[in-house]
C-alpha positions as a LaTeX table, in Angstrom:
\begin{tabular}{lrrr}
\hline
Residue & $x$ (\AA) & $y$ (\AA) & $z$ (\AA) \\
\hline
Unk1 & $-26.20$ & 0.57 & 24.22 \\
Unk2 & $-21.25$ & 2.23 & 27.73 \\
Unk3 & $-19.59$ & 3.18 & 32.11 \\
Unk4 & $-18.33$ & 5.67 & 35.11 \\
Unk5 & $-18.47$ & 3.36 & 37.49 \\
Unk6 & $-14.47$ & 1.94 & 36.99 \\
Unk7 & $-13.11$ & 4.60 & 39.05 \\
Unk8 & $-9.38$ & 3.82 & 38.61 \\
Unk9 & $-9.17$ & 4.75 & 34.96 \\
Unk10 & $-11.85$ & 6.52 & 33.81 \\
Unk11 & $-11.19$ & 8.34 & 30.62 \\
Unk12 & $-13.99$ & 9.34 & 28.94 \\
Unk13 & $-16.05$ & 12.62 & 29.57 \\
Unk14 & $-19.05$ & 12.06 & 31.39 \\
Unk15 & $-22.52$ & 14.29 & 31.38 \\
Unk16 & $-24.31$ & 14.07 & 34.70 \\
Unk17 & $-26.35$ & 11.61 & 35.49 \\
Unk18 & $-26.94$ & 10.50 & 31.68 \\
Unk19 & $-28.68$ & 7.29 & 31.48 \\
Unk20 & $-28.09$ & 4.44 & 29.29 \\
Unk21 & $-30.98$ & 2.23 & 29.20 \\
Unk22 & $-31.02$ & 0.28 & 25.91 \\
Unk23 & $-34.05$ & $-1.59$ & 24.44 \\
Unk24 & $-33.89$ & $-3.10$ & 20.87 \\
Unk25 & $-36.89$ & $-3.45$ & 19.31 \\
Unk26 & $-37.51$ & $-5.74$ & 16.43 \\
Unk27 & $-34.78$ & $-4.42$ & 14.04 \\
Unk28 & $-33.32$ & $-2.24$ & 16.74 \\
Unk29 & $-30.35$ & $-1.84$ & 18.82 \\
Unk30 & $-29.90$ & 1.64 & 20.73 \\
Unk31 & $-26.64$ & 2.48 & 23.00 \\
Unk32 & $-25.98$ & 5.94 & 24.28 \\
Unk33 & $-22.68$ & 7.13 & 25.26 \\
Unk34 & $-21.78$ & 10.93 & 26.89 \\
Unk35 & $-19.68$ & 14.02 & 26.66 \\
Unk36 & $-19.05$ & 16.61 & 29.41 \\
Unk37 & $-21.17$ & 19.62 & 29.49 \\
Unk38 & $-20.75$ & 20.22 & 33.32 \\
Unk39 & $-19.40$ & 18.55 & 36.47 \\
Unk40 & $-20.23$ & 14.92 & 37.71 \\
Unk41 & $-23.45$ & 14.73 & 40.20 \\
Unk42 & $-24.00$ & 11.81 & 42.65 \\
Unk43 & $-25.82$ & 10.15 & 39.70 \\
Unk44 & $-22.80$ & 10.31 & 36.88 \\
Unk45 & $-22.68$ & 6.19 & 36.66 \\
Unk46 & $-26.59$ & 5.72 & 36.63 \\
Unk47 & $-26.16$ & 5.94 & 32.70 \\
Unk48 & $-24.48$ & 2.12 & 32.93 \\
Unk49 & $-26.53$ & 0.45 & 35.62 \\
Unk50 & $-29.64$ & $-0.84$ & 33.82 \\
Unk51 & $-30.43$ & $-1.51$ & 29.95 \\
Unk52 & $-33.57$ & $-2.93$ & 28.30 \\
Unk53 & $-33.60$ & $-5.07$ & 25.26 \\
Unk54 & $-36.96$ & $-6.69$ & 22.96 \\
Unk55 & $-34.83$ & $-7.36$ & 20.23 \\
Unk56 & $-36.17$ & $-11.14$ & 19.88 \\
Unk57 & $-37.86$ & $-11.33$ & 23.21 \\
Unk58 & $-38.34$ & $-8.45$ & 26.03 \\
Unk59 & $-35.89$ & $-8.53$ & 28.88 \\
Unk60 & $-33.98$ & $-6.41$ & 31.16 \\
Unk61 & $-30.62$ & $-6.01$ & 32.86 \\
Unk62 & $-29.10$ & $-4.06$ & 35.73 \\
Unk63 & $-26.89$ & $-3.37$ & 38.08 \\
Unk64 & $-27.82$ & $-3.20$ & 41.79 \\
Unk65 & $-25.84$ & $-1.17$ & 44.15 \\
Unk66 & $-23.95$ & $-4.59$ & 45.60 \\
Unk67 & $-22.02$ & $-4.81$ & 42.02 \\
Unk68 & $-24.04$ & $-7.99$ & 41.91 \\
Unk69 & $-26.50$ & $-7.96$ & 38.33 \\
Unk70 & $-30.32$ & $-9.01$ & 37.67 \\
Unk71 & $-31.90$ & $-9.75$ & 35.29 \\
Unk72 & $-35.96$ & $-10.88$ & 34.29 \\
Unk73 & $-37.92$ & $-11.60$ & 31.06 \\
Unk74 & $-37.22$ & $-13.30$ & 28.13 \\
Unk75 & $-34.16$ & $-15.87$ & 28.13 \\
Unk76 & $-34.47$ & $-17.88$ & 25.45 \\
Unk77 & $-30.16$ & $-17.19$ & 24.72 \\
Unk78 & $-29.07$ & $-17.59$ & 28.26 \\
Unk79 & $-29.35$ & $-13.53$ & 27.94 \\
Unk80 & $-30.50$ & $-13.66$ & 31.67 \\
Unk81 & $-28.00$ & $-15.84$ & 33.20 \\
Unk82 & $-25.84$ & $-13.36$ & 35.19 \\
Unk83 & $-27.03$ & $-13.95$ & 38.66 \\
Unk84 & $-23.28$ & $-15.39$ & 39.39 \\
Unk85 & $-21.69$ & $-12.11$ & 38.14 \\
Unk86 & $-19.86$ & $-10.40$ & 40.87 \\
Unk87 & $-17.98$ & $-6.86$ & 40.89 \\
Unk88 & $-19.88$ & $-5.34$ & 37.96 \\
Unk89 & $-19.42$ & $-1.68$ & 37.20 \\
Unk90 & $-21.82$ & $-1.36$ & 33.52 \\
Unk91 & $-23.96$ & $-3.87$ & 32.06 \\
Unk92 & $-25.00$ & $-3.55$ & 28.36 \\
Unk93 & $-27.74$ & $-5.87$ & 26.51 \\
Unk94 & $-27.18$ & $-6.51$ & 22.79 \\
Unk95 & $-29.88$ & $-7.90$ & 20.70 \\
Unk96 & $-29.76$ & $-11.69$ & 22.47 \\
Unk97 & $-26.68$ & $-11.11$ & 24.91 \\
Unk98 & $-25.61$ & $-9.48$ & 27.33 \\
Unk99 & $-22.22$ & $-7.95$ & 28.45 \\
Unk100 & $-21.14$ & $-6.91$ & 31.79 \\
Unk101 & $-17.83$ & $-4.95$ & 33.11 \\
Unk102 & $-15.69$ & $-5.64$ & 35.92 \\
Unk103 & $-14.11$ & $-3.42$ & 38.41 \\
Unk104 & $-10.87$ & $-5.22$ & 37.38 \\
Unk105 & $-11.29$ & $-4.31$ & 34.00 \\
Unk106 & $-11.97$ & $-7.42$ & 32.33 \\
Unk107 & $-15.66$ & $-8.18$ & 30.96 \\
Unk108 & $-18.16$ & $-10.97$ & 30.84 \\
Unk109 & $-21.16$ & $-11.88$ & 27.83 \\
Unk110 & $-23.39$ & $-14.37$ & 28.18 \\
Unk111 & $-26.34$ & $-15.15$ & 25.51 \\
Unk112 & $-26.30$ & $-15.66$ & 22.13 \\
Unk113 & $-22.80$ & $-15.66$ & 20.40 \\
Unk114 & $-23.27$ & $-16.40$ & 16.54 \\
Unk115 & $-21.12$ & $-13.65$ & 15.26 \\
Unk116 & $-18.76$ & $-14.15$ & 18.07 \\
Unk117 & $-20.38$ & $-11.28$ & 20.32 \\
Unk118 & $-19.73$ & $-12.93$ & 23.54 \\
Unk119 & $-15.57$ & $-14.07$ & 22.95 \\
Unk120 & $-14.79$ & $-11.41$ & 25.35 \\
Unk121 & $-12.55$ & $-13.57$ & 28.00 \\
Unk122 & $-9.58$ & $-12.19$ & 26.93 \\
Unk123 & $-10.54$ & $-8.25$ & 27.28 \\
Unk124 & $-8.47$ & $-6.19$ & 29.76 \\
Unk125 & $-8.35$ & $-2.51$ & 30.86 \\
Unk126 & $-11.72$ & $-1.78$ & 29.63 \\
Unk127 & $-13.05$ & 0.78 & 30.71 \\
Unk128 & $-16.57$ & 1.46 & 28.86 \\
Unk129 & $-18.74$ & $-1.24$ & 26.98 \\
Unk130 & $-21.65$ & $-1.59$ & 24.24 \\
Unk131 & $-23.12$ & $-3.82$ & 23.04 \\
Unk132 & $-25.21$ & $-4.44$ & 19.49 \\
Unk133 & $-26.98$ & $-6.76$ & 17.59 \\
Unk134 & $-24.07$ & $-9.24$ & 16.99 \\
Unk135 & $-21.01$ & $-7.20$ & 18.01 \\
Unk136 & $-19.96$ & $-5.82$ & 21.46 \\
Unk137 & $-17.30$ & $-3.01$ & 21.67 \\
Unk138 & $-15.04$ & $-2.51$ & 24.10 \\
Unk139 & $-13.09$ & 1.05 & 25.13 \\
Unk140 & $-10.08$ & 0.86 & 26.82 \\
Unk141 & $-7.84$ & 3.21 & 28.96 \\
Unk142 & $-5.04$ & 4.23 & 26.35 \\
Unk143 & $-7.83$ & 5.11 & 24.23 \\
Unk144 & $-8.45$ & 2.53 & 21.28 \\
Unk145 & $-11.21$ & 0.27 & 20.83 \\
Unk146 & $-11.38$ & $-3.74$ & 20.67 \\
Unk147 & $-14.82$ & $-5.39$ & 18.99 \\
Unk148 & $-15.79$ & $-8.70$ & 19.51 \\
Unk149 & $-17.58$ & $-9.81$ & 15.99 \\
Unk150 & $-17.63$ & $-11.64$ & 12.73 \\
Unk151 & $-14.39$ & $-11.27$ & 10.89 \\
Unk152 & $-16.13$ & $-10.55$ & 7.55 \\
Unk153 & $-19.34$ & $-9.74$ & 6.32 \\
Unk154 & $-20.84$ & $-10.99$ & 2.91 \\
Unk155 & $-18.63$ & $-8.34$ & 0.85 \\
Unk156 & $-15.82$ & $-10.44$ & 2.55 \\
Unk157 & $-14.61$ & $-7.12$ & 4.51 \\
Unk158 & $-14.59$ & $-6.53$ & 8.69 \\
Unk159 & $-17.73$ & $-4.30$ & 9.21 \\
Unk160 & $-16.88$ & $-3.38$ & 12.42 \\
Unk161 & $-13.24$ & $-2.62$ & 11.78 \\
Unk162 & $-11.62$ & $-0.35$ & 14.88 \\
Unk163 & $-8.57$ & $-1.36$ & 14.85 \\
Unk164 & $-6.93$ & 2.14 & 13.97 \\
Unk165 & $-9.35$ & 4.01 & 16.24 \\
Unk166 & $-7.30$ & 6.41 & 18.64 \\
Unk167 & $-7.73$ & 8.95 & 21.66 \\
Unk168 & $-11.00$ & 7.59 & 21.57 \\
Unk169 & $-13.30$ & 8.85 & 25.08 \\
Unk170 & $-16.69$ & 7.70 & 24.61 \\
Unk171 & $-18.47$ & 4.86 & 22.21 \\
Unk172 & $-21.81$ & 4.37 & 21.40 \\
Unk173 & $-23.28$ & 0.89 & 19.03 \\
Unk174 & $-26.24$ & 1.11 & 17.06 \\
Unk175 & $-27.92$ & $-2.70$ & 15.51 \\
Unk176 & $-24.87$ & $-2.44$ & 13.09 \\
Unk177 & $-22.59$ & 0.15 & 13.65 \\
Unk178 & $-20.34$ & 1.71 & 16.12 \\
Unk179 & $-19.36$ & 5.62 & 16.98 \\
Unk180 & $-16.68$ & 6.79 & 18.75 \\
Unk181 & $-16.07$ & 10.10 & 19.80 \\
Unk182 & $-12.41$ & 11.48 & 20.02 \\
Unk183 & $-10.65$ & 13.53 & 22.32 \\
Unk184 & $-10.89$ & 16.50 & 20.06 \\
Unk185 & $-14.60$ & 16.24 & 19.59 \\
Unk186 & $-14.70$ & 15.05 & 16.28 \\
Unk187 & $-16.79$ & 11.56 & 15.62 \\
Unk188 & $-15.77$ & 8.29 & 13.88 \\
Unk189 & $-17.71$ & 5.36 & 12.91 \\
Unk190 & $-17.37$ & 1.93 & 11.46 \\
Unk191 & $-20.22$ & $-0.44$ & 10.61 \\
Unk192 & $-23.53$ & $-0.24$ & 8.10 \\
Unk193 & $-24.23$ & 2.58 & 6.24 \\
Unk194 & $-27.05$ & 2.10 & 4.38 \\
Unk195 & $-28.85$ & 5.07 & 5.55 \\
Unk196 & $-25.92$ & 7.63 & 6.13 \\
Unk197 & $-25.69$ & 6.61 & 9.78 \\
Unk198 & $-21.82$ & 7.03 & 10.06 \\
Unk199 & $-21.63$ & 9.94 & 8.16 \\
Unk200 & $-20.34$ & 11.93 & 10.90 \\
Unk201 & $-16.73$ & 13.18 & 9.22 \\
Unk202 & $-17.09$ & 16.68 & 9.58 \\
Unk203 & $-19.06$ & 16.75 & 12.87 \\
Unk204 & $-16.66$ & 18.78 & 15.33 \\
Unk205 & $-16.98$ & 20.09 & 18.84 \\
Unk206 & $-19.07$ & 17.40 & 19.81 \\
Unk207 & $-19.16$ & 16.20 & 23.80 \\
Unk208 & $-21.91$ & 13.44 & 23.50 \\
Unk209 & $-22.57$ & 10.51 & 21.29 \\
Unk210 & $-25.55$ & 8.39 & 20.84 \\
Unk211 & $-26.15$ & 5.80 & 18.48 \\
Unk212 & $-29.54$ & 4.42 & 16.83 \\
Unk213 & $-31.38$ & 1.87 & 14.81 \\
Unk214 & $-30.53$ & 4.05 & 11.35 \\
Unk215 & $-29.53$ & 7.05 & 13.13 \\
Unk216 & $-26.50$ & 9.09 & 14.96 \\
Unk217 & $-27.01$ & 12.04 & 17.39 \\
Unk218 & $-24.26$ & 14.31 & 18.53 \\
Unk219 & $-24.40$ & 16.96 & 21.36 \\
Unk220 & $-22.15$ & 20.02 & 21.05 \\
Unk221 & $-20.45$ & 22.01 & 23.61 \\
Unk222 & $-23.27$ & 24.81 & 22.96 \\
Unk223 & $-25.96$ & 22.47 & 23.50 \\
Unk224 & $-27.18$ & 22.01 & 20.18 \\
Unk225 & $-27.83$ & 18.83 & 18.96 \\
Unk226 & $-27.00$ & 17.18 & 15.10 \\
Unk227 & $-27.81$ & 14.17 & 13.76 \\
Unk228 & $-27.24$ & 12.10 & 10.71 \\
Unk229 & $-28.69$ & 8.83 & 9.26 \\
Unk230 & $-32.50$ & 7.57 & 8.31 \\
Unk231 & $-35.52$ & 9.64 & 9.01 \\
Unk232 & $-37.63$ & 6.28 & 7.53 \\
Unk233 & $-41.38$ & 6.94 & 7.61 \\
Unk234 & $-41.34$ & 10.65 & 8.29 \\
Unk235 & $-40.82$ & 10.08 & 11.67 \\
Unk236 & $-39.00$ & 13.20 & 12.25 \\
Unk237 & $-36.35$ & 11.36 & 14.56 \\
Unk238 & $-33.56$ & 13.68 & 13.22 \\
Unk239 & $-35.54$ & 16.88 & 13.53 \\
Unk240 & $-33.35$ & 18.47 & 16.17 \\
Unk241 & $-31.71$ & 21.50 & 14.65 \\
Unk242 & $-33.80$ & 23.61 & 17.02 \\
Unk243 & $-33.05$ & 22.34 & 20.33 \\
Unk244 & $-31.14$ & 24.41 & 22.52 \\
Unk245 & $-29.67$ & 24.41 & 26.21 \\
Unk246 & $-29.30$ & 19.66 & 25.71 \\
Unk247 & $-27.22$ & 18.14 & 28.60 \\
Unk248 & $-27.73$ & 14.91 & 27.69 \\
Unk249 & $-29.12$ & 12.57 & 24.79 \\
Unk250 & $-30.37$ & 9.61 & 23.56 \\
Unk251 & $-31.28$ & 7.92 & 20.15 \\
Unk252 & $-33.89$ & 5.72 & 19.80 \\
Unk253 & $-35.26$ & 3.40 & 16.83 \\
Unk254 & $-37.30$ & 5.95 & 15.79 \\
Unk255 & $-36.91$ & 8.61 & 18.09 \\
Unk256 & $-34.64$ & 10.91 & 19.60 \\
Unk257 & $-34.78$ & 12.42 & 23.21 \\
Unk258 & $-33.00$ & 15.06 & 24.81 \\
Unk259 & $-32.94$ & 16.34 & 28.35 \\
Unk260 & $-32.30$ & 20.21 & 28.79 \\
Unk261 & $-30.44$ & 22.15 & 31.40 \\
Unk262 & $-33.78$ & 23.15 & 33.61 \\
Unk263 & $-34.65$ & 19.46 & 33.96 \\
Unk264 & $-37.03$ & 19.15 & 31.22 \\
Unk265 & $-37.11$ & 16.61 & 28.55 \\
Unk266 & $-37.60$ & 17.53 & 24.67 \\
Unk267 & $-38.49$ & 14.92 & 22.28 \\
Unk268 & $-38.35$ & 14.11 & 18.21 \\
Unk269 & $-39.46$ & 11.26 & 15.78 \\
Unk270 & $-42.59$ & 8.75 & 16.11 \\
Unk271 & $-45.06$ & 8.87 & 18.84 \\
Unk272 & $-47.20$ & 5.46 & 18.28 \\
Unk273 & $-47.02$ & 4.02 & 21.53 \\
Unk274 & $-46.82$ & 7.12 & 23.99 \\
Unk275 & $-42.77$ & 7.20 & 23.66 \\
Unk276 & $-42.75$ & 11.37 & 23.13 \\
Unk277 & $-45.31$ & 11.76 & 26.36 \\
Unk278 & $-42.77$ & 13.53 & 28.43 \\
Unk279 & $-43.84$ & 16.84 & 28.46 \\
Unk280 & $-44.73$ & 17.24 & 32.09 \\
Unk281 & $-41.41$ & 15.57 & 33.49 \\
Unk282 & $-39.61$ & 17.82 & 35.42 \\
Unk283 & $-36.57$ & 17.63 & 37.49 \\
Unk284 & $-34.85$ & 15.33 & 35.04 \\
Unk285 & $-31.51$ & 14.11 & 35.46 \\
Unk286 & $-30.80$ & 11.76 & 33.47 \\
Unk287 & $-32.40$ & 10.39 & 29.89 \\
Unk288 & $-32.97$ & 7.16 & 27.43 \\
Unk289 & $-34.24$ & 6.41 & 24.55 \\
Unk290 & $-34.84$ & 2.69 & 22.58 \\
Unk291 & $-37.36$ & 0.82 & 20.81 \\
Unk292 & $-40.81$ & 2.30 & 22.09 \\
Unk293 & $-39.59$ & 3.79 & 25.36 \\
Unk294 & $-38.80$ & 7.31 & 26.80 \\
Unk295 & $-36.73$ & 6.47 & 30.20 \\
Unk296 & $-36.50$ & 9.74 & 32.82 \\
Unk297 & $-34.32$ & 9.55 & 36.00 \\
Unk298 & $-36.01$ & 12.11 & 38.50 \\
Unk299 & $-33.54$ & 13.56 & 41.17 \\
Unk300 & $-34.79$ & 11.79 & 44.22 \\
Unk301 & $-33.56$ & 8.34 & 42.59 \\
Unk302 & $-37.40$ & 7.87 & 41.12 \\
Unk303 & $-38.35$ & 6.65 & 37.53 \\
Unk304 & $-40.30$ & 7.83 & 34.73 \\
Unk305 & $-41.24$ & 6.06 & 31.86 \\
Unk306 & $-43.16$ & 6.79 & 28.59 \\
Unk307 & $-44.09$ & 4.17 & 26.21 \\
Unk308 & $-43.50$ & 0.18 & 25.62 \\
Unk309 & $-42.09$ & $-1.54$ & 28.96 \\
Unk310 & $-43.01$ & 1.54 & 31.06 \\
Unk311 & $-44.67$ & $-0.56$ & 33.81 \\
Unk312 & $-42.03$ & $-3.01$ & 34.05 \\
Unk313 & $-39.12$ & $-0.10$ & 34.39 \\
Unk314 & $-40.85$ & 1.75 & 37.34 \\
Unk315 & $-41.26$ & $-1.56$ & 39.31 \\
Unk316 & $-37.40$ & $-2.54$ & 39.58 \\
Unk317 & $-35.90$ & $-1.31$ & 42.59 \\
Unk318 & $-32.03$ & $-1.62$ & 44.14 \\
Unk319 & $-30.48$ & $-0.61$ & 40.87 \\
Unk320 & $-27.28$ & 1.22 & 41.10 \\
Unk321 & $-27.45$ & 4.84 & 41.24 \\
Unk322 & $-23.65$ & 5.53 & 41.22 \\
\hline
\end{tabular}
């Protein structure tokens, strides 16, 4: 799981039109955040208006053009509850809850809140959220980043510690870390790193951040793409050295999707339930990736969807397209 939509203090580079649908499948948590690689379109906030979790249970969230939020399947957490929420701007689903942010700045979770992932009350001048499996991460105007988590881990240390994170623009949380691209277009990260996920030091000149189950993906000004992290099960997920001409991407649990400048959508990683079927898509504008789904918004507002939850995503109608 990350939004445009606050007008008033929008820091944070923005691609056009790049989407940030989320789903978590069992073990995952994906959030996409964005760079600038060209002007805002009519679609720039799309990217924070709907997101999908199956963490423990399928369900999904988003924003209809009213600022008013919906929400259907599974709500076993009170992960659904936000038909009360008024004056939403971005709405991010975690594994079991679900975060939403106001035009005002502040932010509202609802859902499961064992590691504290939902003490967000207190939050103000946000201006971008996302939400993981047990953490949600806030980005505010001046730049810095607040998380909402456990204190400590086992090893008695703060996983998620971003408390000396500066001229931060974009943020992106994976099922246990977080990414945050800086103003100079270098990356930092904070959380598990098992697999090499945050080992994105000596990335530079990157505009676009995305953030998987075991994985990282960066966009550079040139429109190549680099990642870093897990490639478990030779899925190839991190196989995108060769891409060329990216606008937009999006990391998945075990794939990786990017859309190119002509409209088309490229594709990396595991195939087993129809995610990578994309290859006749065309006028693409914006992208996701999570769990077992390929998300493509088309220019004339329409929906396509590859993979797990396909059906479901082409049936909801009034979201938010600004």
């Amino acid at each position: 799981m990350t939004g445009e939509k606050r007008k008033a203090k929008k820091i944070y580079f923005i691609l056009p039109a790049v989407i940030i649908i989320i789903i978590t499948a069992v073990g995952c948590t994906t959030r996409v955040n964005y760079g600038t690689k060209s002007n805002e379109n009519k679609y720039s906030g799309f990217q924070d208006n709907i997101d999908i979790a199956t963490y423990w249970g399928p369900y999904a969230v988003y924003l209809k053009s009213d600022g008013t939020v919906a929400a259907i399947g599974d709500n076993e957490y009170g992960q659904c509850d936000v038909s009360n929420w008024k004056d939403i701007v971005a709405v991010s689903a975690g594994g079991r809850h679900t975060v939403g942010l106001k035009s005002d700045g502040t932010v509202v979770a609802v859902g499961n809140n064992d590691s504290g992932q939902c003490d967000v009350s207190d939050w103000e001048d946000i201006v971008a959220i996302s939400a993981g499996d047990g953490h949600t991460a806030g980005l505010k105007s001046d730049g810095t980043v607040v998380c909402a988590c456990k204190n400590v881990n086992d090893n008695n240390n703060n996983p998620y510690d971003v408390s000396d994170w500066k001229n931060i623009v974009a943020i992106s949380s994976g099922r246990y870390h977080i990414v945050g691209l800086k103003s100079n277009g270098t990356v930092i990260a904070a959380g598990d790193n098992d697999y090499g996920e945050c080992d994105v030091v000596d990335w530079e000149d990157i505009v676009a951040i995305s953030a998987g189950w075991s994985h990282t993906v960066g966009l550079k000004s040139d429109g190549t793409v680099v990642a870093a992290g897990d490639d478990r099960f030779s899925s190839g997920k991190c196989d995108v050295s060769d891409w060329e001409d990216i606008v937009a991407i999006s990391a998945g649990s075990a794939h990786t999707v990017g859309l190119k400048s002509d409209g088309t959508v490229v594709t990396a990683g595991d195939n087993n339930d129809g995610q990578r079927y994309v290859s006749d898509w065309e006028d693409i504008v914006a992208i996701y990736a999570g769990g077992d789904t390929t998300v493509g918004l088309k220019s004339d507002g329409t929906i396509e969807a590859a993979g797990g939850f396909k059906n479901e995503l082409r049936e909801l109608k009034d979201i938010s397209l600004k």
